[in-house]
Phi, psi and omega in degrees: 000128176302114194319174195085308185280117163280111145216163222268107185276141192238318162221167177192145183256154189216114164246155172237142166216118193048275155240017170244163185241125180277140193211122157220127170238123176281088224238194182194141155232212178279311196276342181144212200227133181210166186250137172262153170210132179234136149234156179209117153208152206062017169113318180267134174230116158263152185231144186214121188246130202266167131269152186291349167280324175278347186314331212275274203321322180286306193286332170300311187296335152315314177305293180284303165328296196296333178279338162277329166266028137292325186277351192285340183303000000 
């Protein structure tokens, strides 16, 4: 995040998934509203940040992922 922008975490999730840890955050700046998602494993930590206009689409892609690897089983 670029100095200046400060923003507010409004809700937030902690996952552990196998050796890594999951950060999903709902956050707010100036420009709006968004979902942050961090992982850190090994020491590193990455980020992928959604706007909240994308959110429906991301979670539908999600959606449709998990249910095409549910039939492979």
């Amino acid at each position: 995040m670029k100095e200046g922008r400060k923003s507010t975490i409004i809700a937030s999730e902690k996952l552990h998934i196998e050796n890594k840890t999951l950060f999903v955050d709902l956050r707010e700046n100036s420009r709006g509203k968004f979902m942050q998602i961090a992982e850190l494993s090994n020491d590193r930590k990455s980020t992928v940040v959604i706007p909240l206009s994308g959110l429906e689409v991301f979670i539908e892609s999600l959606q449709k992922i998990s249910s095409e690897s549910d039939e492979d089983l």
